[in-house]
mmJSON file of the N, C-alpha and C atoms, coordinates in Angstrom:
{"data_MODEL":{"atom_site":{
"group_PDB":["ATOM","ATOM","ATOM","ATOM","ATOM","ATOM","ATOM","ATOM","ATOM","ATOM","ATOM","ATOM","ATOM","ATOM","ATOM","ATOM","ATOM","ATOM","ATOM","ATOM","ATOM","ATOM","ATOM","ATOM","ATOM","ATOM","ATOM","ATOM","ATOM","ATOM","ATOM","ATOM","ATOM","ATOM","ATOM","ATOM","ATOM","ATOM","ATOM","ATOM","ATOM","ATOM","ATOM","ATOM","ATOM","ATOM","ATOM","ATOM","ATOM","ATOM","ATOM","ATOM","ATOM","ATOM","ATOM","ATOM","ATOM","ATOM","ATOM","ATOM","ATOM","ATOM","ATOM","ATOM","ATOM","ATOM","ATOM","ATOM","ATOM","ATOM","ATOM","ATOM","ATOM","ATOM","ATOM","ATOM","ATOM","ATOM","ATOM","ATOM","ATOM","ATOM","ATOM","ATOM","ATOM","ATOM","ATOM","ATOM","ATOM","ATOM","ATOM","ATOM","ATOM","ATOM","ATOM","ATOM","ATOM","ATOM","ATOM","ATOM","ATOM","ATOM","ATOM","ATOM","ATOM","ATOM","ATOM","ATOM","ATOM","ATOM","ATOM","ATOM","ATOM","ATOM","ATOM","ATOM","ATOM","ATOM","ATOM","ATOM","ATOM","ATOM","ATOM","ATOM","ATOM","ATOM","ATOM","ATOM","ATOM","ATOM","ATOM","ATOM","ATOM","ATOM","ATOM","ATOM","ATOM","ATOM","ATOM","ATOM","ATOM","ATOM","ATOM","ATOM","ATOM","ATOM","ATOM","ATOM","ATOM","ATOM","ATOM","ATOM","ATOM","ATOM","ATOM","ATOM","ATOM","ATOM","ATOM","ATOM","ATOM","ATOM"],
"id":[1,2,3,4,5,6,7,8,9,10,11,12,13,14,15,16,17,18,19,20,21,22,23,24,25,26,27,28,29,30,31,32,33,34,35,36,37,38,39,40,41,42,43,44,45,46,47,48,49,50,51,52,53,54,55,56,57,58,59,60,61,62,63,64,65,66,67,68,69,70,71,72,73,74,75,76,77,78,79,80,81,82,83,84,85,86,87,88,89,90,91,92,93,94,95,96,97,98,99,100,101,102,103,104,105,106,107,108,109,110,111,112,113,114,115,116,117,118,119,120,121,122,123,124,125,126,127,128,129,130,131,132,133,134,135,136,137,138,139,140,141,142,143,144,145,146,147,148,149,150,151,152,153,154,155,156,157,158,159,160,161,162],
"type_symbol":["N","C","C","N","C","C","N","C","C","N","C","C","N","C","C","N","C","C","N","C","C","N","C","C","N","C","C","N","C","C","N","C","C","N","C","C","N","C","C","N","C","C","N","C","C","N","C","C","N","C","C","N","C","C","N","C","C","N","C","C","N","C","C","N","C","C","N","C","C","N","C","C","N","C","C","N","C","C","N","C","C","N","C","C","N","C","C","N","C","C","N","C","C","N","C","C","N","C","C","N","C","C","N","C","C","N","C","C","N","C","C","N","C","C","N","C","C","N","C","C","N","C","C","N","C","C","N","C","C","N","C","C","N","C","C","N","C","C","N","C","C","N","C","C","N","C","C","N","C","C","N","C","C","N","C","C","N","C","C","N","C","C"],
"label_atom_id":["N","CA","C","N","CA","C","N","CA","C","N","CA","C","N","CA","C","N","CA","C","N","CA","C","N","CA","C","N","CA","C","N","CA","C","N","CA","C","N","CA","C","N","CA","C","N","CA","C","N","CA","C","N","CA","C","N","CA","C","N","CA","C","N","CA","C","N","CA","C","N","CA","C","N","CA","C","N","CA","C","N","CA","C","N","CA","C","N","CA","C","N","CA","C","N","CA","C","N","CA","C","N","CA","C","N","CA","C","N","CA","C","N","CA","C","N","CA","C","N","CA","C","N","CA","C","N","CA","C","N","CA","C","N","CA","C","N","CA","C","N","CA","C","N","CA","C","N","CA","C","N","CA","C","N","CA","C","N","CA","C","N","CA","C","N","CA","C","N","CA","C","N","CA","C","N","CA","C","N","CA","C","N","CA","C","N","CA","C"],
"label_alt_id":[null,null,null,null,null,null,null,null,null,null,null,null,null,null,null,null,null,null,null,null,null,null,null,null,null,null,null,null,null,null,null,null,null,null,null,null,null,null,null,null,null,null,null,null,null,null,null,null,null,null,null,null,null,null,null,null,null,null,null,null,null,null,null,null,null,null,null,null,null,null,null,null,null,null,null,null,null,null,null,null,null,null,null,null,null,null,null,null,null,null,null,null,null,null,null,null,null,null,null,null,null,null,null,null,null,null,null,null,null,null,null,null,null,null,null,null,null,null,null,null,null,null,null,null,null,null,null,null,null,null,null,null,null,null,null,null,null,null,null,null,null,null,null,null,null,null,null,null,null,null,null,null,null,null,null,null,null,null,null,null,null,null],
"label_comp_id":["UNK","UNK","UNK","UNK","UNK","UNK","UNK","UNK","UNK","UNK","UNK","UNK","UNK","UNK","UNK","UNK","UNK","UNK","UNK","UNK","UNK","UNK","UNK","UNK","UNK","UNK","UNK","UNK","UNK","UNK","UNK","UNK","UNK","UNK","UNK","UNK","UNK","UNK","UNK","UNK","UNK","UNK","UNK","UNK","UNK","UNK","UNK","UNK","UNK","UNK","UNK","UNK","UNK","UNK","UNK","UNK","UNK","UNK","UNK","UNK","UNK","UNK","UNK","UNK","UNK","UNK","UNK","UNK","UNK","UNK","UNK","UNK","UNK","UNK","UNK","UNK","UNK","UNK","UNK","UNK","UNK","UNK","UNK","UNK","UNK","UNK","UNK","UNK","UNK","UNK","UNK","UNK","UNK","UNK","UNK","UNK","UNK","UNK","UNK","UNK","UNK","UNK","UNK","UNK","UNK","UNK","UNK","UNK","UNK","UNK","UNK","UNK","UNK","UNK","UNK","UNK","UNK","UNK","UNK","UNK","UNK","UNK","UNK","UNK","UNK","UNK","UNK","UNK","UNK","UNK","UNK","UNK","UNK","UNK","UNK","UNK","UNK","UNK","UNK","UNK","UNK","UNK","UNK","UNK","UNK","UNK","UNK","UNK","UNK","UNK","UNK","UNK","UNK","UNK","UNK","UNK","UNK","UNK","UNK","UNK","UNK","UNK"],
"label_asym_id":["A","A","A","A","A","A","A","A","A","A","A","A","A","A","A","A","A","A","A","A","A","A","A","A","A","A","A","A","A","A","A","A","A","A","A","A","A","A","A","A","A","A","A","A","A","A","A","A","A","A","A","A","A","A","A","A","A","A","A","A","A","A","A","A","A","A","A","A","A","A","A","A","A","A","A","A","A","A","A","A","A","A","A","A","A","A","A","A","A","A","A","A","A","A","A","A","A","A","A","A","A","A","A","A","A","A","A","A","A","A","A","A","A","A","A","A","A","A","A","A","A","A","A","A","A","A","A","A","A","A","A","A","A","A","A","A","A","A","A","A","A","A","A","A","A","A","A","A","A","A","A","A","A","A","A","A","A","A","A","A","A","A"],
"label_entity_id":["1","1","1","1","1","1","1","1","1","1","1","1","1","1","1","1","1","1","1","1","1","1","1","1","1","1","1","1","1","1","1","1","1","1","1","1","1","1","1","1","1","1","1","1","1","1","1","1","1","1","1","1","1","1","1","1","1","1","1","1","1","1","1","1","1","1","1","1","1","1","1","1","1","1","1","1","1","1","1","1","1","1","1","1","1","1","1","1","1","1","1","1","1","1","1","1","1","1","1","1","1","1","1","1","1","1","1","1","1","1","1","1","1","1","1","1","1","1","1","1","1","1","1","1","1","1","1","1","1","1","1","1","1","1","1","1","1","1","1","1","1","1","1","1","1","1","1","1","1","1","1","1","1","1","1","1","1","1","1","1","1","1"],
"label_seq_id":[1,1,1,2,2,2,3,3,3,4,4,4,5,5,5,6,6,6,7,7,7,8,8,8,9,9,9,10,10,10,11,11,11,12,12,12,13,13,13,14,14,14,15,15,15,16,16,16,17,17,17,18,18,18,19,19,19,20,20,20,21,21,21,22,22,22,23,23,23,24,24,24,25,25,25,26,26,26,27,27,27,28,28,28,29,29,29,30,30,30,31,31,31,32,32,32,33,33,33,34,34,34,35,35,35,36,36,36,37,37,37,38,38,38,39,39,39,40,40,40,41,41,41,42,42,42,43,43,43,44,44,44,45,45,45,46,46,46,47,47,47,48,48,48,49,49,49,50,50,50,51,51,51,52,52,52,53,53,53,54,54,54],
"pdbx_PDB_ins_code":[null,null,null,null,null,null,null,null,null,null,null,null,null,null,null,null,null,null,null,null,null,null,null,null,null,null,null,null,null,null,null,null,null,null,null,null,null,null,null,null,null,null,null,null,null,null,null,null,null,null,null,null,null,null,null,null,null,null,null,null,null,null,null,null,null,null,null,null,null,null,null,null,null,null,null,null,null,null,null,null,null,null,null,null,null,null,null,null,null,null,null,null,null,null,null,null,null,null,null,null,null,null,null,null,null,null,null,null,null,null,null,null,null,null,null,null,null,null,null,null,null,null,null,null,null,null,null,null,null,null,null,null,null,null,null,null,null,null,null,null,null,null,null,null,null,null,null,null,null,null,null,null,null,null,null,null,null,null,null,null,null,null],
"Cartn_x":[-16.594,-16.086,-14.56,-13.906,-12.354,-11.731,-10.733,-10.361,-9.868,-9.386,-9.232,-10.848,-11.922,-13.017,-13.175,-12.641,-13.621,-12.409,-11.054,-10.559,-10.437,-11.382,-11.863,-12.697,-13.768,-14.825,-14.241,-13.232,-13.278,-12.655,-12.251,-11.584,-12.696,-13.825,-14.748,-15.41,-15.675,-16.18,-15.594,-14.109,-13.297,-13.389,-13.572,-13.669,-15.195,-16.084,-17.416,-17.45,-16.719,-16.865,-15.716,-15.186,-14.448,-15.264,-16.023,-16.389,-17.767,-18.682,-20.259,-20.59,-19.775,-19.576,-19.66,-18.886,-18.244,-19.421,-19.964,-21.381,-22.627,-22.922,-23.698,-22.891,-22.068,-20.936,-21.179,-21.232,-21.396,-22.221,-23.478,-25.197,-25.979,-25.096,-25.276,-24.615,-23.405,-22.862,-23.353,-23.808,-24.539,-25.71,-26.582,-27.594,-27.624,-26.419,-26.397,-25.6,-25.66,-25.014,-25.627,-26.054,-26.247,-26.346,-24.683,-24.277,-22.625,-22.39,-20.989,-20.115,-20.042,-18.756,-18.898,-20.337,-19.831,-20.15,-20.387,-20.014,-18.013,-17.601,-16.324,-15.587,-16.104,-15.247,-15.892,-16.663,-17.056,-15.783,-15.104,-14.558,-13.452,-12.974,-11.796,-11.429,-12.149,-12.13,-12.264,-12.965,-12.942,-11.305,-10.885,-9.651,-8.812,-8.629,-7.308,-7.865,-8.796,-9.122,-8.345,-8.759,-8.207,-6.546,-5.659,-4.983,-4.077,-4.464,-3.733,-4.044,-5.107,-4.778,-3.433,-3.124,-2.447,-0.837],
"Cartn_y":[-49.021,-50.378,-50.297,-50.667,-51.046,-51.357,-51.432,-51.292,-53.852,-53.641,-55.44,-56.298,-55.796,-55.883,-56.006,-54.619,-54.367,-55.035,-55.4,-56.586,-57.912,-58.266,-59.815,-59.985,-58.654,-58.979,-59.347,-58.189,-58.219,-59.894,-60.071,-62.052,-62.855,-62.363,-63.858,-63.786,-61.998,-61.873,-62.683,-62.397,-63.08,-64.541,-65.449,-66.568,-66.964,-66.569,-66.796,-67.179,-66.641,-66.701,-67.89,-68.134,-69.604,-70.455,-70.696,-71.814,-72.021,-72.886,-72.945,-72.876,-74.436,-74.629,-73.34,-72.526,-71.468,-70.454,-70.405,-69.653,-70.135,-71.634,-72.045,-72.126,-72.209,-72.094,-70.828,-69.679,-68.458,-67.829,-68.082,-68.255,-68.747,-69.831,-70.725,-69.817,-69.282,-68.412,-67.333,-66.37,-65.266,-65.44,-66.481,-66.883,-66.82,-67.841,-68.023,-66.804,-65.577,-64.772,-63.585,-62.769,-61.348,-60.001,-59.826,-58.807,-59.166,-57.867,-58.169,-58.768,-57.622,-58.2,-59.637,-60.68,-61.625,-62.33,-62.191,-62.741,-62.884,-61.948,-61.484,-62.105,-62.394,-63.105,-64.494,-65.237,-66.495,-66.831,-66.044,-66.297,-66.079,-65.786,-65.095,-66.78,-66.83,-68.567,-69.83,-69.557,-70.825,-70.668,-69.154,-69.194,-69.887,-70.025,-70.412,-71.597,-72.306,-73.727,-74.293,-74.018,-74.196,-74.183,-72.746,-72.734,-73.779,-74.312,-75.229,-76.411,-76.866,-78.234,-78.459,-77.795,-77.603,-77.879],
"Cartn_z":[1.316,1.399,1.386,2.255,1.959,1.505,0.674,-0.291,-0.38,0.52,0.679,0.417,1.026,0.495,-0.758,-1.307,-2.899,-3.381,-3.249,-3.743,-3.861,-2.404,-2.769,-3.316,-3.747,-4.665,-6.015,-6.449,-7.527,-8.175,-6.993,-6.966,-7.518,-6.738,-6.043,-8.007,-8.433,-9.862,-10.186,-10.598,-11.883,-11.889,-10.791,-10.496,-10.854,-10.354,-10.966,-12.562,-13.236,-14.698,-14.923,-13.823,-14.476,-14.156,-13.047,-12.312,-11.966,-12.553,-12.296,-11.011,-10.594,-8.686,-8.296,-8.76,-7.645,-6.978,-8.443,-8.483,-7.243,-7.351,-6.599,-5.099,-4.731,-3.293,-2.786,-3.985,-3.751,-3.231,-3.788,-3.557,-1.954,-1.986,-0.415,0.528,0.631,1.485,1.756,0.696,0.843,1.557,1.221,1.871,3.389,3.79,5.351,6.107,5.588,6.11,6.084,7.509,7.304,6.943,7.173,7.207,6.106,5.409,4.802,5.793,6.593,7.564,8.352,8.159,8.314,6.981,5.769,4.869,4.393,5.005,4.54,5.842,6.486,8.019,7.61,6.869,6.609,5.553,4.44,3.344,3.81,4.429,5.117,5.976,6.715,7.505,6.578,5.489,4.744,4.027,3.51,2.788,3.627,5.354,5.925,6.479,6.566,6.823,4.982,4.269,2.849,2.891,3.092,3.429,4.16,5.104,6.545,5.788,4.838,4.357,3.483,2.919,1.865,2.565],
"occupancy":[1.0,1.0,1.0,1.0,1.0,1.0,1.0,1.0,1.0,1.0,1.0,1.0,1.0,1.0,1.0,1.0,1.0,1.0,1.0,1.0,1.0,1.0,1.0,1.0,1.0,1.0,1.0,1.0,1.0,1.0,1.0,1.0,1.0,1.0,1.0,1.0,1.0,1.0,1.0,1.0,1.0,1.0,1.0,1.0,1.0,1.0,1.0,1.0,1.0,1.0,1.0,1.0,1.0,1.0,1.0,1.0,1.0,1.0,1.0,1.0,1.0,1.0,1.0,1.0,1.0,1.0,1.0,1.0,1.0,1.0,1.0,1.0,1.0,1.0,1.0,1.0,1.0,1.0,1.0,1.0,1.0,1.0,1.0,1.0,1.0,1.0,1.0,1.0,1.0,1.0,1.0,1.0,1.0,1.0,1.0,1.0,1.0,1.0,1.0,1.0,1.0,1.0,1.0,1.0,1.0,1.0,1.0,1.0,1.0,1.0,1.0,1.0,1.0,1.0,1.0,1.0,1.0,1.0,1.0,1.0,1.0,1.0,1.0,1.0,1.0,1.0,1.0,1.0,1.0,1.0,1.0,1.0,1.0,1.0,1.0,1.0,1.0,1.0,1.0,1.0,1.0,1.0,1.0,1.0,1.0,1.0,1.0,1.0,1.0,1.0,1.0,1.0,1.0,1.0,1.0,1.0,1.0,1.0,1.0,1.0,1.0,1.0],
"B_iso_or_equiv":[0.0,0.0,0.0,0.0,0.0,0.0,0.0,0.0,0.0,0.0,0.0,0.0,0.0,0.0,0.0,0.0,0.0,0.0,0.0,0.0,0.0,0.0,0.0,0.0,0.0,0.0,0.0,0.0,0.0,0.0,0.0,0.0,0.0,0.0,0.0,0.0,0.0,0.0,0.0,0.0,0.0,0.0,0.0,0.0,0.0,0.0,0.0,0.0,0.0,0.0,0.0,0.0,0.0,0.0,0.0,0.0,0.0,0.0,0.0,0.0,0.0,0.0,0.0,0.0,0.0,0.0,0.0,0.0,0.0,0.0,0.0,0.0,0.0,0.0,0.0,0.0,0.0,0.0,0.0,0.0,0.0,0.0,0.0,0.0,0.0,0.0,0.0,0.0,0.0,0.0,0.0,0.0,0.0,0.0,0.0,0.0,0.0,0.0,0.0,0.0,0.0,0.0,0.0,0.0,0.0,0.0,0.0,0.0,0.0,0.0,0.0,0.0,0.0,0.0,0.0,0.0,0.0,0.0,0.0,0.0,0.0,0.0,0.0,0.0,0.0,0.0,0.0,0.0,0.0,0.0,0.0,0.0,0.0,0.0,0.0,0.0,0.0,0.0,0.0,0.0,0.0,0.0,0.0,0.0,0.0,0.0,0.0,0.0,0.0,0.0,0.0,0.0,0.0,0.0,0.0,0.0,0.0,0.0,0.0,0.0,0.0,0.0],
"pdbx_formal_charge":[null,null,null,null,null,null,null,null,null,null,null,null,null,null,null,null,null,null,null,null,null,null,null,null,null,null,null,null,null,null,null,null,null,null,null,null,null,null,null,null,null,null,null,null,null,null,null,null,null,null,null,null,null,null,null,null,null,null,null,null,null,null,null,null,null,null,null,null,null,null,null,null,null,null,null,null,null,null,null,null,null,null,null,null,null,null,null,null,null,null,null,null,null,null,null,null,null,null,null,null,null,null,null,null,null,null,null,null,null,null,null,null,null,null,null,null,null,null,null,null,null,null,null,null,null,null,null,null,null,null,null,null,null,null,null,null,null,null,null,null,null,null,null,null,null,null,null,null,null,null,null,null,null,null,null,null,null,null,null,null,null,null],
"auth_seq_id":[1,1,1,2,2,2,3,3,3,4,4,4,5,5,5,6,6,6,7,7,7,8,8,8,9,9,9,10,10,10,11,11,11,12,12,12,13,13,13,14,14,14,15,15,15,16,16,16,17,17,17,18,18,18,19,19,19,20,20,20,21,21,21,22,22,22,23,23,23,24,24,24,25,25,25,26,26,26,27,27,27,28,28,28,29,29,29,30,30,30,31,31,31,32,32,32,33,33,33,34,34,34,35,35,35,36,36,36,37,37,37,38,38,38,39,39,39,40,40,40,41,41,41,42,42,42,43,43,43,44,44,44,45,45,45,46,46,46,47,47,47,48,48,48,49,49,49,50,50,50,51,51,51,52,52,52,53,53,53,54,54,54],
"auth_comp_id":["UNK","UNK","UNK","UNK","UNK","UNK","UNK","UNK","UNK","UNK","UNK","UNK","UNK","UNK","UNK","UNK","UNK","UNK","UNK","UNK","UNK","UNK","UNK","UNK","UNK","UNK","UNK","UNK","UNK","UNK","UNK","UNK","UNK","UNK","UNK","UNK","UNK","UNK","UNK","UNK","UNK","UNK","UNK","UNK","UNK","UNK","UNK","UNK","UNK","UNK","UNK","UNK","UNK","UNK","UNK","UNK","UNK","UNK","UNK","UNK","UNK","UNK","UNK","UNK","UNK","UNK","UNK","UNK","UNK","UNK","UNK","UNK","UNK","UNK","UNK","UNK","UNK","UNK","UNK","UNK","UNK","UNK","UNK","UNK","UNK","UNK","UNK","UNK","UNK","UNK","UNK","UNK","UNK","UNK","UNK","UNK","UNK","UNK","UNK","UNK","UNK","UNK","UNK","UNK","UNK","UNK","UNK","UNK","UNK","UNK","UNK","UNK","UNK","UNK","UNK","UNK","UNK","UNK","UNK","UNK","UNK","UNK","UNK","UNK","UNK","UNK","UNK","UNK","UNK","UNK","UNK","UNK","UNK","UNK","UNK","UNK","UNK","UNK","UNK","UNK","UNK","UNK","UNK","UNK","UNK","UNK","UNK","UNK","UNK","UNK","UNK","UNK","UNK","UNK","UNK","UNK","UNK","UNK","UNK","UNK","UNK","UNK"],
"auth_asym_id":["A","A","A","A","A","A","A","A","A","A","A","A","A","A","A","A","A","A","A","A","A","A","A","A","A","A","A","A","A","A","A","A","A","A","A","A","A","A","A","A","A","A","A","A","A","A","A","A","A","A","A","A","A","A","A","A","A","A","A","A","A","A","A","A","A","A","A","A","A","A","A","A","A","A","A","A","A","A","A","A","A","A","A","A","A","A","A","A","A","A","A","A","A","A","A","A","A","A","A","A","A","A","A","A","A","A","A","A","A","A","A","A","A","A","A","A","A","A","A","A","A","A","A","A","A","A","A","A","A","A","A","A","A","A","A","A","A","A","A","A","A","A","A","A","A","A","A","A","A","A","A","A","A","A","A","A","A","A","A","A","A","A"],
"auth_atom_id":["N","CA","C","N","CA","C","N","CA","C","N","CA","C","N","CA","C","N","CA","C","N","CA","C","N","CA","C","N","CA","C","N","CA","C","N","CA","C","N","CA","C","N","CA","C","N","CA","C","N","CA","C","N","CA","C","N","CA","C","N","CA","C","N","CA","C","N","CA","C","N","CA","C","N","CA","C","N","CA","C","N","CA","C","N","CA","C","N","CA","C","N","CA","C","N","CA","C","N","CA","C","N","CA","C","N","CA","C","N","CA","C","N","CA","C","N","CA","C","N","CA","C","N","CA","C","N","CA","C","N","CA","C","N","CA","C","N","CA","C","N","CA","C","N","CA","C","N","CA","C","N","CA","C","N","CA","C","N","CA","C","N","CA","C","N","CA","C","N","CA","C","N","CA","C","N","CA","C","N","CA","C","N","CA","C","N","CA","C"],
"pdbx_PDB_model_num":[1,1,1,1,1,1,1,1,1,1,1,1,1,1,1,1,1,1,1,1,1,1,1,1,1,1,1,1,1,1,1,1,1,1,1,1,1,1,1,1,1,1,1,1,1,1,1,1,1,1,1,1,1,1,1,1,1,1,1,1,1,1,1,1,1,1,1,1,1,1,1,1,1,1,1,1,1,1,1,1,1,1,1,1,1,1,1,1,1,1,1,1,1,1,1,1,1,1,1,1,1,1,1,1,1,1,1,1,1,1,1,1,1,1,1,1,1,1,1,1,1,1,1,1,1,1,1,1,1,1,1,1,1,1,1,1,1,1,1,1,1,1,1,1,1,1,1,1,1,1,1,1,1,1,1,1,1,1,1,1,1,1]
}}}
């Protein structure tokens, strides 16, 4: 795994333990997704749709 990978995991962990939501958001995504590389290209697109509101 690459190293930007095993560092957004270690994100998405630390955040899980703040946030119940985050957990169930988390759950739903994994779900609708295959393969890592498009779980990680789904989170990657939600970060800069997020991003551009701001």
């Amino acid at each position: 795994m690459p190293k930007s990978q095993l560092d957004k995991l270690w994100a998405i962990r630390k955040t899980m333990n703040d946030s119940p939501d985050f957990v169930d958001h988390f759950i739903k995504r994994v779900k609708e997704t295959k393969t890592n590389i498009d779980f990680f290209a789904s989170m990657e697109e939600e970060m800069n749709a997020r991003g551009r509101k701001r």
